[in-house]
C-alpha positions in Angstrom: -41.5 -29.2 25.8 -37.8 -28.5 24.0 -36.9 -24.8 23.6 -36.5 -24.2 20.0 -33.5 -22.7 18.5 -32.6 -19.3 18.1 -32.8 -18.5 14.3 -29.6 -19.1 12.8 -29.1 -15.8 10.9 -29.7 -13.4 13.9 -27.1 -16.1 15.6 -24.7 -15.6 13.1 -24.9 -12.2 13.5 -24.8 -11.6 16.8 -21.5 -13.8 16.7 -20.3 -11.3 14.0 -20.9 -8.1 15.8 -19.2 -9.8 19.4 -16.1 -10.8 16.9 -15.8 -7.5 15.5 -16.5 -5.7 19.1 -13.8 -8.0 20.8 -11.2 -7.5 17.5 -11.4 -3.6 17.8 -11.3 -3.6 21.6 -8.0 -6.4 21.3 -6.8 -5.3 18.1 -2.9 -4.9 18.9 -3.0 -8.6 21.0 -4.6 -9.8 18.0 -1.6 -8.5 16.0 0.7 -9.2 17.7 -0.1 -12.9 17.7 -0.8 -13.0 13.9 2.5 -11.6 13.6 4.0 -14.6 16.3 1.8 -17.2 14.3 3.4 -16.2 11.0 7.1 -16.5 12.1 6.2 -19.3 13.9 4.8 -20.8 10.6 7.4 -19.3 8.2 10.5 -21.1 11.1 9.7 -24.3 10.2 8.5 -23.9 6.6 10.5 -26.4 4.5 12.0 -25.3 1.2 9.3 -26.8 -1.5 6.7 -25.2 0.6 8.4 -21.7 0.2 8.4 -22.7 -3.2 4.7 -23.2 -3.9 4.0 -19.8 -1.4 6.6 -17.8 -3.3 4.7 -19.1 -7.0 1.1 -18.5 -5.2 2.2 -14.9 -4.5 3.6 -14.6 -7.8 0.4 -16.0 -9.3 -1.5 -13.5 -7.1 0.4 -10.8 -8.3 -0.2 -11.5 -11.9 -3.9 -11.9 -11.1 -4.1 -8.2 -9.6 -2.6 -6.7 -12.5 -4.6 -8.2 -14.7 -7.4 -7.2 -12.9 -5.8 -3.6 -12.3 -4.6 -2.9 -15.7 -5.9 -0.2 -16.2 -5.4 1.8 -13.3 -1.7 0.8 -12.9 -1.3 2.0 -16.6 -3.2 5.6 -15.4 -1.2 5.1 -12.3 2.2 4.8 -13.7 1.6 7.5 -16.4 0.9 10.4 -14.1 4.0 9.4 -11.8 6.1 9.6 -15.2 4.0 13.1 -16.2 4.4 14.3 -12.1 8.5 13.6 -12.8 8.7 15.7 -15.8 6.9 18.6 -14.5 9.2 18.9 -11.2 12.2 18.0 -13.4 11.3 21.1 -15.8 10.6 23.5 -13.0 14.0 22.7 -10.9 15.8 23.4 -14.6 13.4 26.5 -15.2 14.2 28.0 -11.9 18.1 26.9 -12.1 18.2 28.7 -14.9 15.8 32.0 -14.2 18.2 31.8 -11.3 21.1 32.0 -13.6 19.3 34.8 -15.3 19.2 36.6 -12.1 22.1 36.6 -11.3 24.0 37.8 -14.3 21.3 40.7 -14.2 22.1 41.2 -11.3 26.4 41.6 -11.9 25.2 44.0 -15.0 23.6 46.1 -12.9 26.0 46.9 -10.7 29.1 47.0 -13.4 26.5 49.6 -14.5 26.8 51.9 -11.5 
């Protein structure tokens, strides 16, 4: 009588689960070749096919902020808002400091 197979699903998932133990137990190996594959692969890339990666990444790019649009609109607004608030307190403080000081030297011409 033939043993019958294990269920595929609970296969498939015990595969995933010793993947993702052996990853996180090996994760800097893992890097490290990932990072030796990809200069490996980028060596002895040949000039059209840094062409057609450079155009899918630019492709990719315009995909995201597409997607993003929003966000990197929000995004880029409160950096600009964020800049003019510290640039009006450094000038609010140079010149309370200004202030200061020529309080200060009528003071003391005072006395």
């Amino acid at each position: 009588m033939p043993k019958s197979l294990p269920d595929n699903a609970a296969s498939a998932e015990r595969k995933r689960h010793a993947k993702r133990v052996y990853y996180e137990a090996n994760l800097e190996q893992e890097r490290c070749k990932a990072r030796e594959r990809a200069t490996k692969r980028l060596a002895t890339e040949t000039s059209e096919e840094r062409n057609i990666r450079l155009e899918r990444h630019r492709q990719a790019q315009a995909r995201y902020r597409e997607t993003n649009r929003l966000v990197l609109k929000s995004k880029s607004w409160q950096s600009r808002k964020d800049m003019r608030y510290l640039r009006n307190k450094k000038n609010e403080e140079s010149e309370y400091q200004a202030i200061m000081a020529l309080a200060g030297e009528a003071s003391s011409q005072q006395t």
